[in-house]
C-alpha positions as CSV (number, residue, x, y, z in Angstrom):
1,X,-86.1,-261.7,-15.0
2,X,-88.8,-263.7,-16.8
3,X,-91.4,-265.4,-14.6
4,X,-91.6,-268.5,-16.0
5,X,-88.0,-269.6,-15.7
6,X,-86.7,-272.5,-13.6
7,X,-83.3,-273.6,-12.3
8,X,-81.8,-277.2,-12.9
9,X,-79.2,-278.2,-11.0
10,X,-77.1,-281.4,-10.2
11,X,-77.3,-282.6,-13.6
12,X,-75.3,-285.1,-15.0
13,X,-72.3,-283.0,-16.8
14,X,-73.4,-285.6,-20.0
15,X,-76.7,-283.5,-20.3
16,X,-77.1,-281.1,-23.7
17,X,-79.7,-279.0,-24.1
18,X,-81.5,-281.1,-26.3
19,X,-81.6,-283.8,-23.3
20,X,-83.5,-281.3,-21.2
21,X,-85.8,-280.5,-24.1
22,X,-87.0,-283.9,-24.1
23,X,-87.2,-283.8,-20.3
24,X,-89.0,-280.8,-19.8
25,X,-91.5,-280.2,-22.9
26,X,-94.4,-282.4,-21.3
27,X,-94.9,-279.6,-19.3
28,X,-95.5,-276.9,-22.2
29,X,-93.7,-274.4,-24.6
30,X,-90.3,-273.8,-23.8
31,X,-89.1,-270.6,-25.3
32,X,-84.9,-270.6,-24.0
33,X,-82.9,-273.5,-22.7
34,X,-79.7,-272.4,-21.6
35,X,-77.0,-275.1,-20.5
36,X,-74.4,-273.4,-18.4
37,X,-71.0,-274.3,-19.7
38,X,-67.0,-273.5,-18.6
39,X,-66.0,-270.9,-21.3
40,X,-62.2,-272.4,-21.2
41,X,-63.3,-276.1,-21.5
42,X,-66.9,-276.4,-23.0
43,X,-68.0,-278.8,-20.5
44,X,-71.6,-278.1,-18.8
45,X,-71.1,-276.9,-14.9
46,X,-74.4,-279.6,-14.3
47,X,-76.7,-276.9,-13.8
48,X,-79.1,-275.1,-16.5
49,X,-82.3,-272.6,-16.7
50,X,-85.1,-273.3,-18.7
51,X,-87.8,-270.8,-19.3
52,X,-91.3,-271.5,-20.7
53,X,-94.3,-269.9,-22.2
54,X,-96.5,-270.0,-19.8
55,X,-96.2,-269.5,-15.5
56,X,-98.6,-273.0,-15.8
57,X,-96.0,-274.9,-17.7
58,X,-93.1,-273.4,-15.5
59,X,-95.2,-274.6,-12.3
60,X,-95.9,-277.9,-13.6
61,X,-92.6,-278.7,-14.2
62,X,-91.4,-278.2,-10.7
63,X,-92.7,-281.6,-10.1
64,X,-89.0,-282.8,-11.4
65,X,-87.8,-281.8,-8.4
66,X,-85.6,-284.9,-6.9
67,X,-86.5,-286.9,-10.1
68,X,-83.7,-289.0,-11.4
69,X,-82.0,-288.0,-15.0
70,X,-79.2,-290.1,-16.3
71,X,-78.3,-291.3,-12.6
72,X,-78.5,-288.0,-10.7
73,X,-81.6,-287.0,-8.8
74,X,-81.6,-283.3,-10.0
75,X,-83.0,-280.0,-8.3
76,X,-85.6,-277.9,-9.6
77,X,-86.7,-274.6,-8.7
78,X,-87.7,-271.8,-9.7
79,X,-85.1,-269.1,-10.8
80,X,-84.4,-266.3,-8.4
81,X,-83.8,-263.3,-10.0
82,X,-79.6,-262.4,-9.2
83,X,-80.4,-258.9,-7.8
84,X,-82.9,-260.1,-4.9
85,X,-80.2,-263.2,-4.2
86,X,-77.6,-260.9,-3.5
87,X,-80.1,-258.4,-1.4
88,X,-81.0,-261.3,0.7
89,X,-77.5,-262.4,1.9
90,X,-76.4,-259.7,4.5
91,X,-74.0,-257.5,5.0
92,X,-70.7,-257.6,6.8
93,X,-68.6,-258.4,4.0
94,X,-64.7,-257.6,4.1
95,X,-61.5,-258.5,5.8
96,X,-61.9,-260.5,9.6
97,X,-58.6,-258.8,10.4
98,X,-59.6,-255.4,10.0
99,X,-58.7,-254.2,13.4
100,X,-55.3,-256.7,13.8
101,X,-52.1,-255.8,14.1
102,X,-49.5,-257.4,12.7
């Protein structure tokens, strides 16, 4: 995953990507904006990962965080790489009934 890349949630489902562009350029060079959208319905899901050019730029821009856009205070943080979310969650998984019978 690439260093610089931060996650923006609760936005307004309004929001393009060129909205966030404007938001988030103060900060530096952005080099992929990607606006998460339903495949079946085009609308944005209100959350989004931008990545920059520089870890400086990326760390600036955390200062959005709780900021309000178009009505919503949004989140920002910085992206998590998939892999080390799903290491982090535990184990356990599977049926609660396992040892019922029915």
């Amino acid at each position: 995953m690439n260093e610089n890349k931060i996650y923006i949630g609760n936005l307004p489902y309004s929001v393009e990507e060129d909205d966030l562009e404007n938001e988030f350029s103060e900060f530096g060079e952005i080099t992929e904006i990607k606006l998460i959208k339903d495949p079946g319905t085009g609308r944005s899901k209100g959350f989004a990962f931008v990545t920059f050019a520089t870890s400086d730029a990326m760390n600036a821009s955390l200062v959005k965080n709780g900021k309000e856009v178009s009505g919503r205070n949004i989140k920002v943080n910085k992206a998590e790489d998939k892999n080390s979310r799903r290491d982090n969650r535990g184990g356990g998984g599977g049926p609660k009934h396992r040892n019922r019978r029915f």
